[in-house]
C-alpha positions in Angstrom: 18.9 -6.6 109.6 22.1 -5.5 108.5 22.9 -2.5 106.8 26.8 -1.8 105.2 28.7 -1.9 102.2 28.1 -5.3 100.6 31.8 -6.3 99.7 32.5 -5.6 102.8 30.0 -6.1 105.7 29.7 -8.7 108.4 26.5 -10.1 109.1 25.4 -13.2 111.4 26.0 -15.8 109.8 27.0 -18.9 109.3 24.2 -19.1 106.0 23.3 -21.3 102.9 23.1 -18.8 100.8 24.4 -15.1 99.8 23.1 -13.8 96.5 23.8 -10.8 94.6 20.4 -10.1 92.0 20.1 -7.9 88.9 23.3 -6.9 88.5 24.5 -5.8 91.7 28.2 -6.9 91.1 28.3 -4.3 88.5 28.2 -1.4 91.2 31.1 -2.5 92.4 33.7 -0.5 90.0 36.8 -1.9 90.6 38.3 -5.5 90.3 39.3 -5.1 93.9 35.8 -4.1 95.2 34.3 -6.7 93.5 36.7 -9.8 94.7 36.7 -8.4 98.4 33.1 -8.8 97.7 33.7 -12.3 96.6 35.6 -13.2 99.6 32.8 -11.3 102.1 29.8 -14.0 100.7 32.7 -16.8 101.5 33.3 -16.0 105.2 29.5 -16.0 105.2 28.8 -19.4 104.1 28.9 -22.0 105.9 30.4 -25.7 105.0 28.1 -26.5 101.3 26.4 -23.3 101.5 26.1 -21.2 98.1 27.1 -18.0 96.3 24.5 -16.7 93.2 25.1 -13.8 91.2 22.9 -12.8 88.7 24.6 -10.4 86.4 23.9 -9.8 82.7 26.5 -10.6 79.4 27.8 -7.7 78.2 26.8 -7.1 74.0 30.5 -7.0 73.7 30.2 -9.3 70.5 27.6 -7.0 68.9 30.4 -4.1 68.8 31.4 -3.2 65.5 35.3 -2.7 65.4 36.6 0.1 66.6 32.7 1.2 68.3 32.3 1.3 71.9 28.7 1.9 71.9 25.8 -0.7 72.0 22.2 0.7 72.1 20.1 -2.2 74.4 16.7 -0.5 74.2 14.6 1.5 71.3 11.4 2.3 71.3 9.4 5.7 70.9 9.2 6.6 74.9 13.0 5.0 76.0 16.6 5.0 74.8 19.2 2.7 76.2 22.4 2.0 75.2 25.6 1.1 77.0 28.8 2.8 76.5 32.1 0.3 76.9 35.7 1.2 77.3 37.1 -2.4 77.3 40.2 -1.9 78.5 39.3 -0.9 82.4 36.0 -2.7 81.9 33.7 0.3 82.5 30.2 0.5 81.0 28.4 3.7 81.7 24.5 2.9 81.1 22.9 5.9 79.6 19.0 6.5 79.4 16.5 8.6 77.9 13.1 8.6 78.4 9.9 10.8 77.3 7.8 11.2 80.4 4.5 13.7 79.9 6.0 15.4 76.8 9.6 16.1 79.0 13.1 14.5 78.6 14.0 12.9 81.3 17.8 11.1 81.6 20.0 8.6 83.9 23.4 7.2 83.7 24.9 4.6 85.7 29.0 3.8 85.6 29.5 -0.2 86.4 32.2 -2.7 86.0 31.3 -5.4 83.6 31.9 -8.9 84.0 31.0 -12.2 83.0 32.3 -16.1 83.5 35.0 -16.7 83.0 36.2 -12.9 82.8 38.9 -11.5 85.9 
């Protein structure tokens, strides 16, 4: 086992695969963080060998002009919704839940991205 940042970490290798589930990607914050992490999962793999990312779409297209808000889950016990400032790519995820009659809240800052996107 080996434990390290992920964009930058050595491991044994050579392997088939390196994958990246549920979003990871997004905790890297910065465009440089996030191609050094690129690069890391390339001088992993070895000759055919693959590189998966799982990372959600951003409801960028659901924002009205001018809003940089998107709520992504309503219901009575949890409120979601993702706060966007385009230009430096930053979505802060905020969350409120209702847990035994007591508010409870997270946020999360991460660096959107999708294909195609730098």
């Amino acid at each position: 086992m080996t434990e390290g940042d992920f964009a930058t970490t050595r491991a044994d290798g050579p392997v088939n695969l390196v994958y990246l589930l549920r979003n990871t990607i997004t905790n890297l914050t910065t465009q440089d963080e996030q191609v050094a992490c690129f690069r890391d999962a390339a001088a992993h793999l070895e000759p055919g060998g693959r590189f998966v990312v799982e990372v959600y779409v951003p409801e960028l297209r659901r924002l009205p002009p001018g809003q940089t808000v998107h709520p992504f889950t309503v219901t009575p016990e949890h409120l979601g919704f993702e706060e966007y400032d385009l230009a430096s790519r930053i979505a802060v995820s905020h969350h409120y839940w209702v847990v035994d009659g007591r508010l409870e809240t997270y946020s999360s800052r991460h660096r959107h991205v999708w294909p195609g996107a730098a």
